[in-house]
N, C-alpha and C positions, 0 to 999 in steps of 0.2 A: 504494500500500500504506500502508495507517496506521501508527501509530505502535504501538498493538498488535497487529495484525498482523505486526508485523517483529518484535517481542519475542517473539512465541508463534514464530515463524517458525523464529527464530533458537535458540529453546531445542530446538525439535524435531529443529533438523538437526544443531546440535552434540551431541546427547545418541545421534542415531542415526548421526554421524560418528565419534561416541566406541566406542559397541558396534561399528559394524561394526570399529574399527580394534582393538580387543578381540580380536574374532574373528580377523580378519586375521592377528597376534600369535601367537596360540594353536594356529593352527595352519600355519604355514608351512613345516612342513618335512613336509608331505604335499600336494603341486600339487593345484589346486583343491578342494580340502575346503573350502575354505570358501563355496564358489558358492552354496551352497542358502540357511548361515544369513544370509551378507550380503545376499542377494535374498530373505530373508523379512525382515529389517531394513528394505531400501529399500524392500519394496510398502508395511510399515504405515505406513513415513513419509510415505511418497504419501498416501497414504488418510488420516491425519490432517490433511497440509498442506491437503489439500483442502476437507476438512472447514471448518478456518478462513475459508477464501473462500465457503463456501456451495454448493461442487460436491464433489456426491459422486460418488465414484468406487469400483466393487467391485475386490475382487481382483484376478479375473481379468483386468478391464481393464488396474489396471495391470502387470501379467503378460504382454499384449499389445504393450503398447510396450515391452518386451525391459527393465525395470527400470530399469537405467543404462545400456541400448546397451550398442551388439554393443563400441564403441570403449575400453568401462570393462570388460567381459570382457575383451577380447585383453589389455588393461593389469594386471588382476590375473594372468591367465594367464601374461605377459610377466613378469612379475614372479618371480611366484609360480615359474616353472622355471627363471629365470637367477640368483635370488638364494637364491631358498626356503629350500634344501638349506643352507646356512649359517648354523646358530647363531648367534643373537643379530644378527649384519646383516640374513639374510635375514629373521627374526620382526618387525625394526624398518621392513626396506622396503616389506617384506609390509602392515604395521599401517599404514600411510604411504602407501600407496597404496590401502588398502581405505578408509580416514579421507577423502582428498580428493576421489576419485571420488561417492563418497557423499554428500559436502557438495558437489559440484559438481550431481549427479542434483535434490540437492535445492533450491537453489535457483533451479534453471531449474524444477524443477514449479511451484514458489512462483511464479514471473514466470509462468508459462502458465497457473496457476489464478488469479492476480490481471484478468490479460485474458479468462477464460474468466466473471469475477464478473461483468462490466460489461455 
């Protein structure tokens, strides 16, 4: 990965680590409300990340590989009904797990679309 490539990289996933974890925040004290706008969050970042390397990839594709995995669902799920329901904890664990799952989604697309360049 270049050295611009990890700068676009890195603004892309922190900016869509930041929204989702916005989201996350916002709405935690209602269990998964937030599954749709965090998963329209992560497909666009897909879809730009890729963009940088040269593969493009539609929607739906990335809508096929489950976004963030089934393991970044059960986590916000997990989350989202053991803590949710609690003002102010639950809105920070909530935003805190929607933030790293998200920057986690997105830097392994980055690694797969860096291998998918070559």
């Amino acid at each position: 990965m270049t050295t611009e490539q990890k700068t676009k990289c890195r603004a892309i996933i922190h900016g869509a680590s930041a929204s989702a974890a916005a989201v996350g925040a916002g709405l935690a004290q209602v269990p998964l409300s937030d599954t749709v706008a965090i998963g329209a969050i992560q497909t666009s970042m897909a879809i730009v990340l890729g963009e940088i390397f040269g593969v493009y990839i539609s929607e739906s594709s990335v809508k096929g590989l489950g976004t963030s995995g089934v393991f970044g669902k059960v986590g916000r799920a997990a989350a989202s009904v053991l803590w949710g329901w609690i003002p102010g904890v639950g809105n920070g664990i909530n935003a805190g797990t929607a933030m790293l799952l998200t920057e986690a989604f997105g830097w392994s697309m980055a690694a797969e679309f860096e291998r998918c360049s070559h």
